[in-house]
N, C-alpha and C positions, 0 to 999 in steps of 0.2 A: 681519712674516711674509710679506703677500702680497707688500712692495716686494723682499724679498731673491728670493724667487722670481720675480717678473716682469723684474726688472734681467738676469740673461743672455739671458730670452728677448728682450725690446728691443735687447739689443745684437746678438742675432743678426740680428735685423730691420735693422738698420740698417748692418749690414757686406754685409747683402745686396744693399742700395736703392744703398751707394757701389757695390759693382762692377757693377750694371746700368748706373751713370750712363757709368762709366768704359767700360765697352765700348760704348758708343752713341758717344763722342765719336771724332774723325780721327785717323786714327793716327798722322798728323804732327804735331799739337798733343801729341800726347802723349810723342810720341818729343822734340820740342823742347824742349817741358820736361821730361823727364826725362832726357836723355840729357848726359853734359858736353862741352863743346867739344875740336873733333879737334884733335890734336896735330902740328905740321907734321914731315915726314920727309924724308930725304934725297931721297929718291926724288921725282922731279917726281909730282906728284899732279895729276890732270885738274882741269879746272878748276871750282872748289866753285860752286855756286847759289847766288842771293842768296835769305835769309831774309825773309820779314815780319815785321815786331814784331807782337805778340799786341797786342790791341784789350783793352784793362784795362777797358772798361764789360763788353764782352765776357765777363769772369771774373768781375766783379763779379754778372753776370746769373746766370751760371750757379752761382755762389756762389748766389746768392739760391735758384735751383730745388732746388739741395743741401739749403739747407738747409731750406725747405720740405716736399720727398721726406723728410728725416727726422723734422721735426714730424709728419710725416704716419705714418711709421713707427713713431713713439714713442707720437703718438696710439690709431695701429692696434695696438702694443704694447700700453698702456692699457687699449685696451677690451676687450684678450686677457685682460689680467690679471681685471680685473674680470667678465668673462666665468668664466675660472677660480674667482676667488672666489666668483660666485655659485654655481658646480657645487660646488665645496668648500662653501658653508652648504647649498646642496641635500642636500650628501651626509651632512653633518650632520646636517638634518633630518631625509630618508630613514632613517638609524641613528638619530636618535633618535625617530621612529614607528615604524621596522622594533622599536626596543626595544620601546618602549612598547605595540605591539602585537603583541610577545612575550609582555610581561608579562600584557599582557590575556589572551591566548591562553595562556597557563600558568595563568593564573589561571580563565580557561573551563575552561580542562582539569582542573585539580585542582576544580573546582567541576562539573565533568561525571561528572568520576572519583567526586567525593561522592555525587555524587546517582545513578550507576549502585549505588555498593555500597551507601546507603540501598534503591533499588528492589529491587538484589540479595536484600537483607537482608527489605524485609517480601516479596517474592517466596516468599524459602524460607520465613520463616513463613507465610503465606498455606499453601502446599505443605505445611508441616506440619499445619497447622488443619485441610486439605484429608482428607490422609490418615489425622488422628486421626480427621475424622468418619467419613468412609468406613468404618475398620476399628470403629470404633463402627458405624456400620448395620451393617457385613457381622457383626458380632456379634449384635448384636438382630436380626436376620433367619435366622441360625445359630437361633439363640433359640427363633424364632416356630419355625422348621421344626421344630426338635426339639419342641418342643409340639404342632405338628400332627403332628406323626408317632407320636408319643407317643396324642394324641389318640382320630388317624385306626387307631393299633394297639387304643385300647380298643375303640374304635368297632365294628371287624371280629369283635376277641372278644367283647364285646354280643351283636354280631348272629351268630354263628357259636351263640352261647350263648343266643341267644335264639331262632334257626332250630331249635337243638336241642329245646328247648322246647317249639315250637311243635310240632315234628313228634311229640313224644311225647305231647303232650297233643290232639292228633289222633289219636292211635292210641290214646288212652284212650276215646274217644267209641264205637265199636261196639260195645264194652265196658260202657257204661254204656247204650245202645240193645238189649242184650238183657238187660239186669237189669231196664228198665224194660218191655221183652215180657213177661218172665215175672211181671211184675205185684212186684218188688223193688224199690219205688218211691224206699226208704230205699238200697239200693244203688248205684241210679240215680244219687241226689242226689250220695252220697260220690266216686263212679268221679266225677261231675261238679266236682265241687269240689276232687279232685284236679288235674284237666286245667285249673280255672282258675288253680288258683295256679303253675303254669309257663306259663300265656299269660292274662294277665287282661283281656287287651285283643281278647279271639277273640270276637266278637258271637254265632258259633254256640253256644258252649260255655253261653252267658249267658242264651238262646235254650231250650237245652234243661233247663237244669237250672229255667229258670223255667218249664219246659211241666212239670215234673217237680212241682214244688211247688203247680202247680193239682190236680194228681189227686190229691198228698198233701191238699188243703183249705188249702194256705198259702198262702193268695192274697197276703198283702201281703209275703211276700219274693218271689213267683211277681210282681209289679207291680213292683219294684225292679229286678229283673236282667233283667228285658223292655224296661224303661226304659232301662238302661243299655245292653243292644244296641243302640236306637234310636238313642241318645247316637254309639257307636262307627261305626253305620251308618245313617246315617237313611233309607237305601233297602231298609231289611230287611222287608219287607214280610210274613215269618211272624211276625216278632214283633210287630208293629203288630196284624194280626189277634190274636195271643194276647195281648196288651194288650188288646183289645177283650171280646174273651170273658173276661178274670179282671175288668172293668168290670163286666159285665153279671152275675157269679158274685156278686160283693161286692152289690150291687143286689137277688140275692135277699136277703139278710141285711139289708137295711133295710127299719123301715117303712114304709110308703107316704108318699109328702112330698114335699119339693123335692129335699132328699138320694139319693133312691129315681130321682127322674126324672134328676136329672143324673147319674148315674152309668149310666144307661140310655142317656142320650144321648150322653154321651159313647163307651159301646160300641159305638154302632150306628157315631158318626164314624169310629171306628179300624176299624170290620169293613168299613164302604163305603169308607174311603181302602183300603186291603189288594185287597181284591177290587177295584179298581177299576184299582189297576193290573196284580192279574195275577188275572182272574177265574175261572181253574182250582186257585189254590191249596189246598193242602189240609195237615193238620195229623200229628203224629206216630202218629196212627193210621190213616193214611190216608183221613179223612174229609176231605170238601170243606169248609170253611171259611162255605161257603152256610148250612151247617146251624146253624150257630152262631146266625149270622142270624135263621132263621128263628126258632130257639127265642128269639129276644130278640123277633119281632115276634110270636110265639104269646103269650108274659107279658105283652105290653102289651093283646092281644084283637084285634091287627089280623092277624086271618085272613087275608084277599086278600093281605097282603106277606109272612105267614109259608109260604102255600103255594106264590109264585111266588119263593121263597130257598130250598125244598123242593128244587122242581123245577130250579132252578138245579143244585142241589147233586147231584140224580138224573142229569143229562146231563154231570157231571163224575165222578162214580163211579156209573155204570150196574149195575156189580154190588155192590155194597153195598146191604145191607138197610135202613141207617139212615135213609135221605132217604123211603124210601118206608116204614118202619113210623111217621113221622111225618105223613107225607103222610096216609095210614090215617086218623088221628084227629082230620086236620082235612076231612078229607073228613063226615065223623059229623058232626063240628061243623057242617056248611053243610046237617046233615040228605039229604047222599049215601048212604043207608048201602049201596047199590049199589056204588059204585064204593070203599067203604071195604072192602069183602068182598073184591072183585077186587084190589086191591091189596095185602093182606092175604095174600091168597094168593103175591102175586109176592113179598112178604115173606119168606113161609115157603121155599119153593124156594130165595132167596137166600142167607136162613141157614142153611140145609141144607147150604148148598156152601160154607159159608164154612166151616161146625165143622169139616168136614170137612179142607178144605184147610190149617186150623189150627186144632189143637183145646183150644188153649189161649184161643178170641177168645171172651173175656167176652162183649161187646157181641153176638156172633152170636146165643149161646145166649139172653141176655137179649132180644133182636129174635125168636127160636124159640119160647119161652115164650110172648110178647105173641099172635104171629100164631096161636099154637096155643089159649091162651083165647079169642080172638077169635073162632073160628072151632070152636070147641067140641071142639077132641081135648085131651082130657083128659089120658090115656094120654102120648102125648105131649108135652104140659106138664109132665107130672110127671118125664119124662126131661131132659127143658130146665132144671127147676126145678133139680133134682139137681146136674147140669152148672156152672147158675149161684152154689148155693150152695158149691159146691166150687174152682172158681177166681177165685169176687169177692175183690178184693184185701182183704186184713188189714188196711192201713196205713191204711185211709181209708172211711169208709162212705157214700162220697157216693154212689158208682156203685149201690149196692144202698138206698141212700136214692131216687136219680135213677129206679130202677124200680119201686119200690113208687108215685113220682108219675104214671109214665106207667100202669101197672095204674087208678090212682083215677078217668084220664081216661078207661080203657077200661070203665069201668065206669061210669059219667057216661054216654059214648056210649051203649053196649047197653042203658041205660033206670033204671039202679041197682042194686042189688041184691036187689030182688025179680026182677028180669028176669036177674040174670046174679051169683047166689048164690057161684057156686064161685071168681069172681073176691075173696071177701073172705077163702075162705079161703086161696087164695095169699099175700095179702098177709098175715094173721095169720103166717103160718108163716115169710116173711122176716123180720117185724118180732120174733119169736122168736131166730130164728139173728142177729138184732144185738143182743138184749139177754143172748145168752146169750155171745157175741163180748167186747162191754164188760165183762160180770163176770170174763171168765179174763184 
């Protein structure tokens, strides 16, 4: 194959090298030997030139260069060929790497092509996992809101329903504030216990109905709903005080003992935390809170603390007869009986003005009465007396129990009753209207 195709081109090589040779050489040698001898003619022909013979080592030479220049051409020929063939295995090679890294290269590519549609492939699942979770949260978040909203709708009807609540069980309370003026202690209670069962969580409500059950004598539910204000407000401080005073109520009903003392002491803690932080307080009948006090420090005999909680209590309600027809009979006690007279006196003036200004105030008349035996108008006492026996409350006989003990001291004071006779009989004639109270 490569000789049939190198053989023309060698031959063209070599037809090329003779006709350089032939055109370098004299044009006389070449016409003499190639041209044939002239032909003689009639015609006189000038006269021919003599030839030289050709020099034969001469041709011999240039035979030799001939043939040389063609070895040379045949060689140059040769290493054309081989030349060629090596571009032909070249080009060989080339196509068969340009294949072969076709094939690789088809084979990247289908192996590129795999491996994009596997990525493809968990791509979109990935993309699907993606947006099932998604539409799973955006569902349980759908969820959650509708819960809260649901929630946040009970929520509002609660409190809209328990606004309502509250506000009528607010509006129950002045209600139950003149059931307890007019001495309807048991009315009091119920108006009260209405207004908690639509707000049970109202510390005032809990407040009154337990100030309501001291004057009934029910001291240990009057200690429950006191307690429970504190619980709902621990800065309620009329209830603390009235916690204090149903302490020291429950203490008279003990015997004298440890029982007796700690229950004592404990009234006095809760009447000095109360007034300590608001030392004008005062209670639903608009007594100061002092007085409480004192009458816990007058049951123990400590005079000097029960008259300086007296007078506490007189410079927080100046016109109240209470602080000062107490004052009165501790004044006696210290053997003043001067300044138990003068006092006594601003007593009576006080309650003077109070029946008047309301004539339905138990306490006035019962303070009228005192300052009026005291001070010997009889006539008068017996209008007080009258007074008091006609509107001391029905429900509870502590109040006309509570008077007959302040009489026992005013008659203790004034020397007993050889010195202040008509003081026993006041007291017979309430202790009458209670036992004739108890039988109907």
């Amino acid at each position: 194959m490569r000789q049939c195709r190198s053989a023309p081109f060698a031959r063209l090589i070599l037809s090329l090298v003779v006709v350089v040779l032939f055109a370098a050489l004299p044009a006389g040698r070449i016409a003499a030997q190639g041209d044939p001898p002239a032909q003689p003619t009639a015609v006189t022909a000038p006269p021919v030139e003599t030839v030289e013979p050709i020099d034969l080592e001469e041709l011999r030479t240039l035979a030799a260069v001939v043939r040389s220049n063609a070895e040379d051409a045949a060689r140059y020929a040769s290493d054309a060929s081989n030349f060629l063939s090596l571009f032909e295995a070249f080009s060989v090679v080339i196509a068969i790497a340009a294949a072969s890294l076709g094939v690789v290269g088809v084979t990247r590519l289908f192996a590129a092509q795999s491996a994009l549609t596997d990525a493809r492939k968990r791509l979109l699942e990935e993309l699907a996992g993606l947006r099932a979770d998604f539409e799973r949260q955006i569902e349980e978040r759908e969820r959650d809101l509708r819960a809260l909203e649901d929630q946040l709708t009970k929520t509002l009807e609660l409190q809209r329903r328990s606004a309502a609540q509250s506000t009528l069980a607010l509006s129950l309370l002045p209600l139950g504030e003149r059931q307890y003026k007019a001495q309807d202690y048991s009315g009091a209670a119920e108006t009260y216990k209405r207004a908690l069962k639509l707000d049970e969580n109202n510390p005032l409500i809990h407040y009154r109905l337990g100030y309501v059950y001291v004057q009934n004598g029910q001291l240990e539910e009057a200690e429950r709903h006191l307690i429970r204000a504190l619980e709902i407000d621990p800065e309620f401080e009329l209830a603390r005080a009235a916690l204090g005073y149903v302490y020291r109520r429950i203490s008279d009903k003990q015997p004298e003992g440890l029982d007796h003392d700690l229950l004592m002491n404990r009234g006095e803690q809760f009447l000095l935390e109360a007034l300590k932080a608001q030392p004008r307080l005062v209670d639903e009948d608009g007594e100061s809170w002092w007085g409480s006090l004192g009458g816990l420090y007058r049951r123990r005999g400590q005079v000097d603390q029960a008259i300086h909680a007296y007078e506490q209590a007189a410079k927080v309600t100046p016109h109240s007869s209470y602080p000062f027809s107490n004052l009165a009979l501790l004044y006696m006690g210290k053997h003043d009986r001067a300044e138990m007279l003068r006092t006594y006196k601003r007593v009576e003036r006080l309650a003077r003005g109070e029946t008047q200004a309301e004539v339905d105030n138990y306490w006035a008349y019962a303070d009228l009465l005192t300052s009026s035996l005291a001070m010997g108008k009889l006539e008068q006492a017996e209008e007080a007396l009258t007074s008091v026996l006609d509107i001391a409350p029905t429900e509870s006989d502590y109040t006309l129990t509570l008077l007959i003990d302040t009489l026992e001291r005013l008659r203790v004071a004034l020397g007993g009753s050889d010195s202040a006779p008509h003081i026993d009989h006041y007291i017979g004639r309430i202790r009458e209207h209670l036992n004739r109270r108890a039988k109907s």
